[in-house]
Phi, psi and omega in degrees: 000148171306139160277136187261136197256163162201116201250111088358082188228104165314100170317114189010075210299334187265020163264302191316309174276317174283344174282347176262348166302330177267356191249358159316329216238023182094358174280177178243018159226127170273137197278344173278351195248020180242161175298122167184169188235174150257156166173210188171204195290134145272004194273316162287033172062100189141042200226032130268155208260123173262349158188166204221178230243153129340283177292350174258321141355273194314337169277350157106038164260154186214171215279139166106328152295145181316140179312328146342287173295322194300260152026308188269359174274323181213107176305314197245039163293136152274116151272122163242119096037099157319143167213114179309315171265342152260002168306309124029274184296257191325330181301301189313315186303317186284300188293000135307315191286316190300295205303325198286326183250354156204167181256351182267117180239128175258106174264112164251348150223170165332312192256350170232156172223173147247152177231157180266085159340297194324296176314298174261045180252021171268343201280354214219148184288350180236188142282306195301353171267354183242299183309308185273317156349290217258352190263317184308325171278327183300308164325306186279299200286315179259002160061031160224171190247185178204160182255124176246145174252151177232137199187145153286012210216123170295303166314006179233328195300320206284343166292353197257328173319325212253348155316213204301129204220169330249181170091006189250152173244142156231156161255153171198070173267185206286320183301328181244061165264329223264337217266291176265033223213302204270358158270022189267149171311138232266351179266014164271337177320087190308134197085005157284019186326171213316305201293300208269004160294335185237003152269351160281283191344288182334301191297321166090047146262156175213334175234148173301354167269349186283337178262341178284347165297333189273167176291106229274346162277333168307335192272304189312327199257355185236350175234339162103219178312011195260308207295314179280350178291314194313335184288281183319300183289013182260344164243042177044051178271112166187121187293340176277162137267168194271105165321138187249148177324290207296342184279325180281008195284315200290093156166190168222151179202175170214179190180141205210102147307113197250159218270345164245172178271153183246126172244012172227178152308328170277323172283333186258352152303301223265000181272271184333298185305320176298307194314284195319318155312322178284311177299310189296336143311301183300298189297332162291331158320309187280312218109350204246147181226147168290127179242010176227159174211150181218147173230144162238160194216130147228142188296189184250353154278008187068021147290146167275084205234153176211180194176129201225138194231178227207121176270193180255356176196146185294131229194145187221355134026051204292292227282027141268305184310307166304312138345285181304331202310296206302349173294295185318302174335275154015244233309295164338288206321116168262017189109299196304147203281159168255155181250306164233142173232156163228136122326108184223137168237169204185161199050115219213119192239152172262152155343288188306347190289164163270116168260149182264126196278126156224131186325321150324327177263016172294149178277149200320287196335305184299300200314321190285337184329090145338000213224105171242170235216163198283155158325299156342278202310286200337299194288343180309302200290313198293331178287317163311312163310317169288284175353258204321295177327309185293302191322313191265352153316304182274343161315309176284335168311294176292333179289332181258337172283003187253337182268335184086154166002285209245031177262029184165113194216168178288161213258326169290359154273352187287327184286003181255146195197026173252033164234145173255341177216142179203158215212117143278150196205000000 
């Protein structure tokens, strides 16, 4: 049989959970059924509604505008504070319960996951009888609710989630896009955000069925790869599949919460360059060299998006990672201000191993080179050039591990001082 996705998603899951911590510790108001929010300080970066109440929706609030507004929209919202660690806690609680009735699972945030239906779908007479099976135990056991998408596509599972909430199951297979997919407004699209919404607009797209109509060179020439991913899920094109913890565990990566949102290029190179040092340190540390790069971005609305490339030879590097990081950046980016990037490297070979060498990896600088030269010199010189790169990688490699960290740094970082938190993995 084809295989069936189901995309898991925790009804306003950091609402959800402090409202059951608190009535756990005695209180008598439940925070779901009154106007209220998550949010927190704003002087810590934390002065957005990170999810809200049912009755507080109805005043017309929504996740990601400032707490300010939110206030002047309903005067008498209850703000609760996040709390991080337990949220933690209830994520484990869930992805335990979920792991008990099948084990392949893709955790992609604190509150969703996708699971692979296909292994166990002999145990059960539908998808949609395994789906209320797992949204219903969630409910009886763990007293909060959660929404499933059903989908031969992972990318239709996680749009079918995000319908009619809460407490709910929808399908969305490929046979039901036309019904239910393409008259929806082109910003319910996933991976659409505020920027490539209003380059559709331009174009005089307005519904997901109107970009799945359009000429896909057209989306292409005018947003470059964004554009054509944005196509494929509007025709339900996806290839993927569900990563399981232990596959995604194989790699090194970093991430940096930056204390403004960065809205040029200029703000967001010297954030890729401190990452590409930092992953590219670890992994020579490890031992280890990358034959994959991955860059992640979240937005200053919590959306999440990342977007990963295959290199041509395995590299422990910063100025290759970096390089790449920022082609992937490029390529992602819609515009919309960032809140976080992450750097992830993956597939992972030791040093020691033999590798296959390709010209594709020569550095920019020759390729660009106006002058022309023989095959022979090029690679003489570009080899010369990597030599010098590894040499001075293990120079500093050695000046901070005998100095600590910040006894040597690139001169276009010493003036930087906009990440306030950052998660190694």
């Amino acid at each position: 049989m084809d295989k069936i996705f189901f995309h898991i998603d925790v009804n306003s899951a950091y609402l959800s959970w402090s409202a059951l911590e608190k009535l756990h510790n005695g209180s008598d108001i439940d925070l779901r059924t009154i106007p209220a929010i998550i949010g927190g300080d704003m002087a810590k970066r934390h002065g957005v509604v990170l999810a809200k109440s049912i009755p507080a929706k109805n005043h017309g609030i929504v996740t990601g505008e400032p707490i300010v507004n939110a206030m002047r929209k309903c005067p008498n919202l209850t703000l609760e504070p996040p709390d991080h660690k337990l949220y933690s806690r209830r994520s484990h609680e869930l992805m335990a319960l979920l792991s008990d009735i099948c084990p392949d699972i893709e955790q992609v945030s604190v509150d969703e996951c996708y699971m692979d239906y296909t292994p166990i779908s002999r145990q059960y007479p539908s998808p949609e009888a395994a789906a209320h099976l797992i949204k219903d135990r969630v409910r009886e056991q763990l007293n909060f609710t959660v929404n499933v998408g059903i989908s031969d596509r992972k990318v239709l599972a996680k749009m079918a989630s995000d319908f009619e909430k809460p407490d709910r199951l929808h399908t969305l297979y490929v046979c039901e896009i036309r019904e239910k997919l393409w008259p929806l407004p082109i910003s319910s699209l996933f991976m659409c955000g505020h920027s490539s919404v209003e380059a559709l607009h331009r174009l005089g797209i307005l519904s997901i069925g109107d970009l799945a109509q359009t000429d896909v060179s057209i989306l292409q020439s005018n947003m470059k790869s964004h554009g054509k991913l944005l196509w494929e899920y509007a025709n339900g094109i996806d290839n993927s599949i569900v990563e399981t913890e232990q596959a995604a565990a194989k790699g090194i990566g970093n991430s940096t919460t930056l204390s403004k949102d960065a809205v040029t290029m200029e703000d967001v190179k010297p954030v890729l360059l401190s990452l590409s040092e930092s992953v590219a340190g670890r992994l020579r540390k490890a031992g280890q060299m990358a034959e994959i790069i991955s860059v992640e971005i979240k937005y200053n609305t919590f959306k999440k998006v990342s977007h990963q490339t295959a290199l041509f030879s395995p590299t422990c590097g910063s100025d290759t990672i970096y390089r790449t990081a920022c082609e992937l950046f490029a390529e992602l980016w819609d515009g919309t201000p960032i809140r976080l990037l992450g750097i992830r490297s993956s597939k992972l070979t030791s040093v020691g191993e033999p590798v296959q060498m390709s010209l594709f990896d020569l550095p920019d600088a020759m390729a660009q080179s106006d002058t022309p030269r023989s095959p022979k010199k090029n690679i003489s010189s570009d080899s010369i050039l990597l030599k010098k790169s590894e040499k001075l990688d293990a120079a500093l490699d050695s000046i901070r591990k005998r100095y600590g960290t910040d006894a040597v740094m690139r001169g276009s970082l010493l003036n930087r001082s906009n990440t306030t938190d950052n998660k190694k993995s």
